[in-house]
C-alpha positions as CSV (number, residue, x, y, z in Angstrom):
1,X,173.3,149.6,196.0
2,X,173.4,147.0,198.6
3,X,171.1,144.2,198.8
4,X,169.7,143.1,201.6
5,X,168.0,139.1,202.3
6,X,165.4,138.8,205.5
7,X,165.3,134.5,204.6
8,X,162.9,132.8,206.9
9,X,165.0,129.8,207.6
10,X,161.9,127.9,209.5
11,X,161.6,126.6,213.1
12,X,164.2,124.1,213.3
13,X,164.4,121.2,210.5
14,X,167.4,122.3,207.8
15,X,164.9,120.6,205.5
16,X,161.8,123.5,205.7
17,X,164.0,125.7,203.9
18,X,161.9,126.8,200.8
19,X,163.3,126.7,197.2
20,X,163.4,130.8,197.2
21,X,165.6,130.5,200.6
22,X,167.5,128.8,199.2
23,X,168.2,130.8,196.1
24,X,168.7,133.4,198.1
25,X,171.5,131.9,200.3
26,X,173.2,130.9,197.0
27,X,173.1,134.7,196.2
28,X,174.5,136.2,199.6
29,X,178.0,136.9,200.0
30,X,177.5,137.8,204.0
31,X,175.9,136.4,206.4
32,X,175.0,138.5,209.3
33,X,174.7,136.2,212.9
34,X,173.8,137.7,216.3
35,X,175.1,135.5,219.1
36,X,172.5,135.3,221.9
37,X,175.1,133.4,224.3
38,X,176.4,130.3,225.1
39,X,173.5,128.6,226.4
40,X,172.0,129.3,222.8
41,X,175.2,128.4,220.9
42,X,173.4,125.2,219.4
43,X,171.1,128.3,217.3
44,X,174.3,129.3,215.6
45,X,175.2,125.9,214.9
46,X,171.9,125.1,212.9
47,X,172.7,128.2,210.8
48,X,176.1,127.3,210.2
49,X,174.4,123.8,209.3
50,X,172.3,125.7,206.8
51,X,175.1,127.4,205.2
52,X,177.5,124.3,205.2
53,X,174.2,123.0,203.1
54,X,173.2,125.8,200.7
55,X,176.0,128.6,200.4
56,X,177.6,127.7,197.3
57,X,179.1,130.8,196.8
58,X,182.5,132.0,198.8
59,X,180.8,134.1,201.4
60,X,181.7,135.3,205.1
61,X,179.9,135.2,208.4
62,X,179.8,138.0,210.8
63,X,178.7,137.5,214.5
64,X,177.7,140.2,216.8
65,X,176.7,140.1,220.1
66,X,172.6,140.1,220.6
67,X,172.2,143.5,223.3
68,X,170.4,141.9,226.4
69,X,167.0,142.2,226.6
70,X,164.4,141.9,229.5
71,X,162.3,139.3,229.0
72,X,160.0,138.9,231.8
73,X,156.6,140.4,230.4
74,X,155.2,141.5,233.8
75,X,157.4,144.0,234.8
76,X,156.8,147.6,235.1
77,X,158.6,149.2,231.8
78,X,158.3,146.1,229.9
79,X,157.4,148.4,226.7
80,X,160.3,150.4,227.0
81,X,162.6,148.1,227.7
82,X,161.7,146.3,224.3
83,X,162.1,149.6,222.4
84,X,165.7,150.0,223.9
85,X,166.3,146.8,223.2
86,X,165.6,147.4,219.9
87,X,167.0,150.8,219.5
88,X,170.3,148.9,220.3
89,X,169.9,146.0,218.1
90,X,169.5,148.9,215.7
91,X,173.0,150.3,216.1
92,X,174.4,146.8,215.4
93,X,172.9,146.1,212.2
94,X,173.2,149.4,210.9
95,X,177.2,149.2,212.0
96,X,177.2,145.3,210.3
97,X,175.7,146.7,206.5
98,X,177.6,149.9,206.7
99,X,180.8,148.3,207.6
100,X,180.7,144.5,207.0
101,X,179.1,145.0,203.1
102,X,180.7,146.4,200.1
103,X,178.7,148.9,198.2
104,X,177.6,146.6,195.4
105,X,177.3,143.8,197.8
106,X,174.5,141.2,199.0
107,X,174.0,140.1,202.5
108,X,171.5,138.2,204.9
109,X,169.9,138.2,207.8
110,X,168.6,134.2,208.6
111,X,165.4,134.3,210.7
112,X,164.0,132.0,212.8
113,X,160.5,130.8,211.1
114,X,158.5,133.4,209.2
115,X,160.1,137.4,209.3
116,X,156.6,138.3,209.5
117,X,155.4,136.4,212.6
118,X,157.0,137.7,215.8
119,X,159.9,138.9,214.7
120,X,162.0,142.0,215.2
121,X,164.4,142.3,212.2
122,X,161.7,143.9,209.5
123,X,160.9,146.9,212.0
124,X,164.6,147.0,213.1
125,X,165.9,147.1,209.1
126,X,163.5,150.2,208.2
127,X,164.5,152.2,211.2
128,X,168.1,151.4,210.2
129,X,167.0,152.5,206.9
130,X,165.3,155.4,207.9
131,X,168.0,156.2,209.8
132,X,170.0,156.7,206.3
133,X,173.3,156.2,207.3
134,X,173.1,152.9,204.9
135,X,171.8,153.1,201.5
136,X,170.4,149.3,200.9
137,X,167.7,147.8,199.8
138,X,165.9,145.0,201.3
139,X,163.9,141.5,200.1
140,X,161.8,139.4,202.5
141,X,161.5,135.3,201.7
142,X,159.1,134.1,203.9
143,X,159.8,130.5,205.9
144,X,158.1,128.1,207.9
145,X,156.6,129.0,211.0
146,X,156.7,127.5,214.3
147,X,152.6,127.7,213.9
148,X,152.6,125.4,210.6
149,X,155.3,123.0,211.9
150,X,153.2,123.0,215.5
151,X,150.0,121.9,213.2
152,X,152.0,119.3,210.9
153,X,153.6,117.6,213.8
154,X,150.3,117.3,215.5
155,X,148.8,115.9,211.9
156,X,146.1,118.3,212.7
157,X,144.7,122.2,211.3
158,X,145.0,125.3,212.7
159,X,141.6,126.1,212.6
160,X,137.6,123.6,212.6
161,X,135.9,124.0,209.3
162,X,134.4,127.2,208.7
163,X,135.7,128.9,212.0
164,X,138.7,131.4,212.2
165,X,142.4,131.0,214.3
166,X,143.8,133.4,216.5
167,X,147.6,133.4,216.9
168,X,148.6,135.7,220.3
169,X,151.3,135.9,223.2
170,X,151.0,133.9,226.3
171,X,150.7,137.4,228.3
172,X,148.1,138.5,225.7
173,X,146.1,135.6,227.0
174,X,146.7,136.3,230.6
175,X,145.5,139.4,230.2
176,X,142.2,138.8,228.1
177,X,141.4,134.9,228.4
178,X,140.1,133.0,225.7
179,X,138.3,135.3,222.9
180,X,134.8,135.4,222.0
181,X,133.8,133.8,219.0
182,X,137.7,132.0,217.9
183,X,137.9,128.2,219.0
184,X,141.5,127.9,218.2
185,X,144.0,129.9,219.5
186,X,147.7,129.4,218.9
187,X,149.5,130.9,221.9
188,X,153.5,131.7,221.2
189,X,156.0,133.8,223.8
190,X,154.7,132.1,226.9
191,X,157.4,131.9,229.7
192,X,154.6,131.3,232.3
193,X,152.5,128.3,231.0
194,X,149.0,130.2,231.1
195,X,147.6,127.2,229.4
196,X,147.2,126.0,233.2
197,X,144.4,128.2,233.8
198,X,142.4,127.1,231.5
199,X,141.9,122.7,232.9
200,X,138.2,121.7,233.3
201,X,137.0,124.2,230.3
202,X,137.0,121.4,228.3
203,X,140.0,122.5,225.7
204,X,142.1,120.0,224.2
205,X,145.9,121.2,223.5
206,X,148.9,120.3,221.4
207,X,152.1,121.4,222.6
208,X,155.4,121.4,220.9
209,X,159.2,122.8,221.8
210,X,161.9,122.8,219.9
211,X,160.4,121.9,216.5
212,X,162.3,120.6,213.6
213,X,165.4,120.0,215.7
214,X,166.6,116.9,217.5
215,X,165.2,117.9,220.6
216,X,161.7,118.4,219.6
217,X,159.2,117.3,222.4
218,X,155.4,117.1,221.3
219,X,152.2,116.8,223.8
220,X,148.8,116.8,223.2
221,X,145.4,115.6,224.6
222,X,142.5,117.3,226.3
223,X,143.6,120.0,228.7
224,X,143.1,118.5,232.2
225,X,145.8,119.5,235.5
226,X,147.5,116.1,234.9
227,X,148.5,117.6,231.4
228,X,149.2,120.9,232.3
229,X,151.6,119.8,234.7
230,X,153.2,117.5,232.3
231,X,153.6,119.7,230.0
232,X,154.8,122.2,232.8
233,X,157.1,119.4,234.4
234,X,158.3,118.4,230.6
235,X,159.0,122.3,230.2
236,X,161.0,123.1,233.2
237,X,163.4,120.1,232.9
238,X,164.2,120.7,229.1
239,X,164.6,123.8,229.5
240,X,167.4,123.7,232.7
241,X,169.3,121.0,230.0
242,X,169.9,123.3,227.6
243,X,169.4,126.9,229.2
244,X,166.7,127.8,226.6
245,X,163.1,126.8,225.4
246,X,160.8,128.0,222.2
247,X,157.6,126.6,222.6
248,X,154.3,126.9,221.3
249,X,151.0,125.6,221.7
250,X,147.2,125.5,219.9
251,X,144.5,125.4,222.1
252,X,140.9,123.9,220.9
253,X,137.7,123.9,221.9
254,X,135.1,122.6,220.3
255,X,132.3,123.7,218.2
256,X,128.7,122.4,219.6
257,X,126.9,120.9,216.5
C-alpha cells in the first residue's frame, strides 16, 4: 500500500529538523510541494534546502498550485470559504497520491512547524482518505513549532510556574479578550495586530516573525503604545519587502504574589 509521511519540518531553521524527520525524508521517494505564489517562493526554496540536506535517496518533487484562499477573518462566510478552500485542496492531494505515487511507493508532505498545531494537511489527508479513491496509509512526525521556537528565541517559558498557557488565533482574541484565569497566551494567525488593544493592562509581550530563517525579527518588552506600534511599524514594512509575514506572539501578565 502506499505510504504516506505528514514530517513537521519546523518554523524556519533547516537545523530543528528532528532525527525521526529526518529518517523519514531518507525514506520518501516523493515529495509533494504546493506553491503558494511567487511572493512566497523563498517557502519552496527552504524545502528544497531541506531536501538538498537530507534526501539521500533518488526521489522526485511534485508542485501543485495552493487553491486561493480568503484570508481576511472578518468577512461574512469566512467559515465557508475555509471549507471550500479545503474541499479544493482536497482534490489536489488526492489527484498528487493517486497519480504522482506508485502503489508500493512512499511519499511526503513537509509541513511548516508541528502537523498538529494549525495546520490543514491531517484533516485534508482523512477526507482524501475517506474519500477512497486512494488506498494509503499515513504517519505523522511531529516538528518544531513556531510556539517553541517563539519561547527559545525569547530565552523564556511558555507558561509562570504552576499556571497554564493558552495558544489561540488573533481573531479568537478579538472576539473574547484575554481569558479568565490563563496569564500567558500565545496568539498565532493575527493579520490585524490585536495585541494593540491590550497597552496600559500591564502585559509584557514577545514578538517574533519569520523564525528560524534569515529574516527573523524578534521584539519584546512590556506592552505599552510605543511597542505596539513598533511592532506594528516593524510588521507592515517586512511584510511589503517580501509580500508575506508569519508571526506570532506570547503575551504575559503577571501573577500577583
Amino acid at each position: 500500500m502506499k505510504q504516506i509521511f505528514v514530517i513537521g519540518i519546523g518554523a524556519g531553521d533547516p537545523d530543528q529538523l528532528t532525527l525521526q524527520a529526518v529518517r523519514a525524508i531518507g525514506r520518501t521517494e516523493v515529495f509533494f510541494l504546493l506553491d503558494k505564489g511567487e511572493e512566497k517562493a523563498d517557502l519552496v526554496a527552504l524545502r528544497e534546502e531541506i531536501l538538498r540536506q537530507h534526501a539521500v535517496r533518488p526521489h522526485r518533487v511534485v508542485v501543485a498550485r495552493d487553491p486561493e484562499r480568503d484570508r481576511d477573518r472578518t468577512t461574512p462566510g469566512y467559515a465557508n470559504a475555509v471549507d471550500d478552500w479545503r474541499r479544493r485542496r482536497a482534490d489536489i492531494y488526492e489527484r498528487l497520491i493517486a497519480g504522482e505515487l506508485p502503489d508500493d511507493g512512499c511519499g511526503a508532505f513537509l509541513v511548516w512547524g508541528d502537523p498538529a498545531l494549525y495546520d490543514s494537511t491531517l484533516g485534508i489527508l482523512e477526507e482524501v482518505h475517506g474519500r477512497g479513491s486512494a488506498a494509503f496509509e499515513w504517519t505523522v512526525v511531529p516538528g518544531v513549532s513556531s510556539v517553541s521556537s517563539l519561547a527559545a528565541k525569547h530565552r523564556t517559558g511558555l507558561n509562570q510556574v504552576g499556571r497554564p498557557v493558552q495558544i489561540t488565533t488573533g481573531r479568537r482574541l478579538a472576539d473574547g479578550g484575554l481569558p479568565d484565569g490563563v496569564d500567558d497566551v500565545v496568539v498565532m494567525l493575527d493579520a490585524h495586530q490585536t495585541f494593540g488593544r491590550f497597552t496600559g493592562q500591564g502585559l509584557e509581550i514577545y514578538w517574533g516573525a519569520y523564525l528560524g530563517t534569515p529574516d527573523e525579527i524578534l521584539l519584546s518588552g512590556p506592552l505599552d503604545d510605543a511597542l505596539a506600534l513598533r511592532i506594528s511599524d516593524v510588521r507592515a514594512r517586512a511584510r511589503a519587502r517580501k509580500g508575506w509575514i508569519m508571526d506570532t506572539y506570547l503575551l504575559r501578565r503577571g501573577v500577583p504574589t
